[in-house]
DSSP file (Angstrom, degrees, kcal/mol; ACC not computed):
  #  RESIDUE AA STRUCTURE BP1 BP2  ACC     N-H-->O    O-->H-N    N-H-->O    O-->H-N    TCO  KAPPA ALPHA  PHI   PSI    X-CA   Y-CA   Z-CA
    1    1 A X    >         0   0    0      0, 0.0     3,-0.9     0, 0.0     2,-0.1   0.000 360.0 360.0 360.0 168.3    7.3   42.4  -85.2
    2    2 A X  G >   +     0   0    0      1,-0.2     3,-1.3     2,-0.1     0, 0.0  -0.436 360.0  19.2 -79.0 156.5   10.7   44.0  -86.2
    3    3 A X  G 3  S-     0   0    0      1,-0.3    -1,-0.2    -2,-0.1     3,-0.0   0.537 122.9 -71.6  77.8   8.2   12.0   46.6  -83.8
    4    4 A X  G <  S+     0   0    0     -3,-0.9    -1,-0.3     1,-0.0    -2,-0.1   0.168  85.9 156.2 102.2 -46.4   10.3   46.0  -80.9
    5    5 A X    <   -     0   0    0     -3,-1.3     2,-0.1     1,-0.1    -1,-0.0   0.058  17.1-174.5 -35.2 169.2    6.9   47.4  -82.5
    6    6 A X        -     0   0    0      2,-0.0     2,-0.5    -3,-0.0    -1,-0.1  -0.684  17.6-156.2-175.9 123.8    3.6   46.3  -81.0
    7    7 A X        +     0   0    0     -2,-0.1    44,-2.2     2,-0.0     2,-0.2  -0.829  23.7 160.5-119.7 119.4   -0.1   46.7  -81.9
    8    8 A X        -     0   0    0     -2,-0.5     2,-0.3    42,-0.2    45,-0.2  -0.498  21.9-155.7-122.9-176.6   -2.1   46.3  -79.3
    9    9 A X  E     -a   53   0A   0     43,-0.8    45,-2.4    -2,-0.2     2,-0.4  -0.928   6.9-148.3-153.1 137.6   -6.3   48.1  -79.5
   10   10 A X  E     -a   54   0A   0     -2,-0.3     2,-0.5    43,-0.2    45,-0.2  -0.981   6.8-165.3-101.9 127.8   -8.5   49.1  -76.5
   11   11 A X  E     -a   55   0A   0     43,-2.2    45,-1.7    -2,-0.4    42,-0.0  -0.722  13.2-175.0-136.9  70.8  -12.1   48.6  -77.1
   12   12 A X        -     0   0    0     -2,-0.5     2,-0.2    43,-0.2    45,-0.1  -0.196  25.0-128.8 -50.1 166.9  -14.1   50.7  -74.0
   13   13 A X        -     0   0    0     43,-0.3     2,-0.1     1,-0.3    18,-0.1  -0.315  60.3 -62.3 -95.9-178.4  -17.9   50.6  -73.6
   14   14 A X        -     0   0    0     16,-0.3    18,-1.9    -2,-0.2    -1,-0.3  -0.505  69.9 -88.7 -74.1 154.7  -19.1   54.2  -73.4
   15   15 A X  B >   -b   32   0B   0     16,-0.2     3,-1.2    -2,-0.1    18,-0.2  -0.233   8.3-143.1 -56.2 136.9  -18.0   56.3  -70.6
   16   16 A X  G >  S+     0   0    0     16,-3.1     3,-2.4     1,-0.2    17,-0.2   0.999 105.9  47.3 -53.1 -63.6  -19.3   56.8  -67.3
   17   17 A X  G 3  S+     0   0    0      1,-0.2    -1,-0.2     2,-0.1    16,-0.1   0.236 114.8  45.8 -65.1  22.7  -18.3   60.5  -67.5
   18   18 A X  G <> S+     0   0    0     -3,-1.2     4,-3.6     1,-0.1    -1,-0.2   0.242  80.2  92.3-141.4  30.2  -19.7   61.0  -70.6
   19   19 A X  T <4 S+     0   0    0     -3,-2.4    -2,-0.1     1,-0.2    -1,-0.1   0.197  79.6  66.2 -86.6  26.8  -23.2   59.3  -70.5
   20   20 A X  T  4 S+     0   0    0     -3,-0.1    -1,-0.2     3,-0.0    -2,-0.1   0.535 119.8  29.1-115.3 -30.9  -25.0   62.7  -69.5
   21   21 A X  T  4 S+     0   0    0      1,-0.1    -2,-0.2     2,-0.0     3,-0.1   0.915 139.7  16.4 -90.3 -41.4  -23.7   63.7  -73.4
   22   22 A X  S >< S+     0   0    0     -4,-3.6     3,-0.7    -7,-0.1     4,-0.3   0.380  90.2 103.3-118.3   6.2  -23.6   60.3  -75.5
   23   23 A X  T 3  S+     0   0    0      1,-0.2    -1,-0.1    -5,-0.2    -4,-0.1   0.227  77.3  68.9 -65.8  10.1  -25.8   57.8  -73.2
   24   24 A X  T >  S+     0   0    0     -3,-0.1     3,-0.5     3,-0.1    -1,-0.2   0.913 101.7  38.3 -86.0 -64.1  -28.4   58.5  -75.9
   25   25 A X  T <  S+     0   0    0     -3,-0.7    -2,-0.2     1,-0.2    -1,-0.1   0.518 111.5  61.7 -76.4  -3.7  -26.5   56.6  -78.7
   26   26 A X  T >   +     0   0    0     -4,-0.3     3,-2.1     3,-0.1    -1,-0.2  -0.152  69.4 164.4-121.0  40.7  -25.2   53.5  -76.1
   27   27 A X  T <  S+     0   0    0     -3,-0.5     3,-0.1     1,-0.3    -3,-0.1  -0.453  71.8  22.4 -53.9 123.7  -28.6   52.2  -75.1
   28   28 A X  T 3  S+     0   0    0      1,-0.3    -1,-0.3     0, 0.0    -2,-0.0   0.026 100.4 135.3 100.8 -26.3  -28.3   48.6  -73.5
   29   29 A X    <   -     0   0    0     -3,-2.1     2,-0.5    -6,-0.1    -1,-0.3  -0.194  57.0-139.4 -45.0 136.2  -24.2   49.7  -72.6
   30   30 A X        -     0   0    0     -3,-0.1   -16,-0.3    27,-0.0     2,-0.1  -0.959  31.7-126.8 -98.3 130.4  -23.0   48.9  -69.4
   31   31 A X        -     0   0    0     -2,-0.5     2,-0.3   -18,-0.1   -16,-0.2  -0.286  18.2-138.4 -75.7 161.4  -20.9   52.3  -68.8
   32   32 A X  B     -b   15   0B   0    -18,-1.9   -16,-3.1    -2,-0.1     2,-0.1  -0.950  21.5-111.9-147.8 136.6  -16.9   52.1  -67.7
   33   33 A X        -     0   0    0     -2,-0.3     0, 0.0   -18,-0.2     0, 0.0  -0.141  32.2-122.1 -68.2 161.0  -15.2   54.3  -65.1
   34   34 A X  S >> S+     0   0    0      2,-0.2     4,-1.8   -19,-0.1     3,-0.8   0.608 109.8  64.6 -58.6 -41.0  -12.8   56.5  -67.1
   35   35 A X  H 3> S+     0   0    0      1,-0.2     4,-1.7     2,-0.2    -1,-0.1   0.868  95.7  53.9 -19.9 -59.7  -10.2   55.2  -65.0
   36   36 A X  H 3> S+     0   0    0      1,-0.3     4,-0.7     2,-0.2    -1,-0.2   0.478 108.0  45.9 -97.2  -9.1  -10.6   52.0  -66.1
   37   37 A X  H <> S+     0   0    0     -3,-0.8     4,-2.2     2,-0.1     5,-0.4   0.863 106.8  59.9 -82.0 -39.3  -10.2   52.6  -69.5
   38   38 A X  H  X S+     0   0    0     -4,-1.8     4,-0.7     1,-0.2    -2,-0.2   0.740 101.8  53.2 -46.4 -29.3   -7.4   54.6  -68.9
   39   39 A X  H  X S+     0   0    0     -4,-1.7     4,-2.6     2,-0.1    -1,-0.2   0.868 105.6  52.9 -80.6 -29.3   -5.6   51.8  -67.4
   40   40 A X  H >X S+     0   0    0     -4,-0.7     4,-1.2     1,-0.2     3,-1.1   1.000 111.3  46.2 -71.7 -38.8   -6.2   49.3  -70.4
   41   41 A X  H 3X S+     0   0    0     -4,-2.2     4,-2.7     1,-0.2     5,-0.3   0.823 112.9  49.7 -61.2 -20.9   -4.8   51.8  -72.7
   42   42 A X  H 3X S+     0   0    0     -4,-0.7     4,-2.2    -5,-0.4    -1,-0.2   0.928 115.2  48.5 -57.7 -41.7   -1.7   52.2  -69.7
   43   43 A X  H XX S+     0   0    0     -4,-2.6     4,-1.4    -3,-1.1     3,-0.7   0.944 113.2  46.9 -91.6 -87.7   -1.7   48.3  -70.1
   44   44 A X  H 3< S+     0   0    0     -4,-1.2    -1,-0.2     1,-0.2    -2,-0.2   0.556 118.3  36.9  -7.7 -60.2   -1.5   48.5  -74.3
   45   45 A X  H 3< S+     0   0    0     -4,-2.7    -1,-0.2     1,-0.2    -2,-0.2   0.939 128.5  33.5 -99.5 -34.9    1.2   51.0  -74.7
   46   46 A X  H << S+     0   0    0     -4,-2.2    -1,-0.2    -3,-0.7    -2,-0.2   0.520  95.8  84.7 -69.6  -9.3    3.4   49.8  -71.6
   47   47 A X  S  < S-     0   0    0     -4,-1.4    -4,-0.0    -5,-0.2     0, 0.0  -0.293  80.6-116.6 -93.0 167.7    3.1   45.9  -71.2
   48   48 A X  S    S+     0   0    0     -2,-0.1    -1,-0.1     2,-0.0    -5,-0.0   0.748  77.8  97.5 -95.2 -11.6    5.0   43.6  -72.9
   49   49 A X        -     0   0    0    -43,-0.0     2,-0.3     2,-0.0    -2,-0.1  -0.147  44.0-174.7 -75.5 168.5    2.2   41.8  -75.0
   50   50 A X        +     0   0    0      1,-0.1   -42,-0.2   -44,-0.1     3,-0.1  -0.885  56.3  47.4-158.0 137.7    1.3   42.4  -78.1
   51   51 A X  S    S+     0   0    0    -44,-2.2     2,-0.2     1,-0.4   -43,-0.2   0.446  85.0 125.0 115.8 -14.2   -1.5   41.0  -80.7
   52   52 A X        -     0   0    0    -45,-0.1   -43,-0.8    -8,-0.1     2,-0.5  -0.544  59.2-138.1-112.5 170.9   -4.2   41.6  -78.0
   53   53 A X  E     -a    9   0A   0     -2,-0.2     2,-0.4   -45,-0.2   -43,-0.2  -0.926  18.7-135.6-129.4 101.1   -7.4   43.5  -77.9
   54   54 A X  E     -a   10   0A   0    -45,-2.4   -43,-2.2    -2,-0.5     2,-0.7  -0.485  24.5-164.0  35.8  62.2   -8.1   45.7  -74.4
   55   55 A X  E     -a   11   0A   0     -2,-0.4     2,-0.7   -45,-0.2   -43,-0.2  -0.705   9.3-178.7 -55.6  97.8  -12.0   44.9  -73.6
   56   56 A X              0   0    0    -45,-1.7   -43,-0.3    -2,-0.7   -24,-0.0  -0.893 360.0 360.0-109.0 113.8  -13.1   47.2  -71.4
   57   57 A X              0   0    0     -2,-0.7    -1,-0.2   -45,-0.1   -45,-0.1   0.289 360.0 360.0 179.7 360.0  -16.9   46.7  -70.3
């Protein structure tokens, strides 16, 4: 893309910390450290790729 831009998406599973609130709606989910999402979104907005989609699960 012009400028530099780059569109990248993160797509976590539900949260570890936040299955005591939403583990009701993510039946069947494997839960993801909060860490670990936090680093694909580190990886999205800092990394040099671009075009790719973040899986975290």
């Amino acid at each position: 893309l012009q400028n530099g831009v780059r569109i990248n998406t993160v797509s976590p599973n539900v949260l570890v910390e936040s299955l005591e609130k939403y583990g009701s709606f993510f039946k069947g989910f494997n839960a993801v450290p909060a860490a670990k999402a936090a680093n694909a979104y580190l990886k999205s907005v800092e990394g040099a790729q671009t075009g790719q989609v973040y899986r975290v699960y």
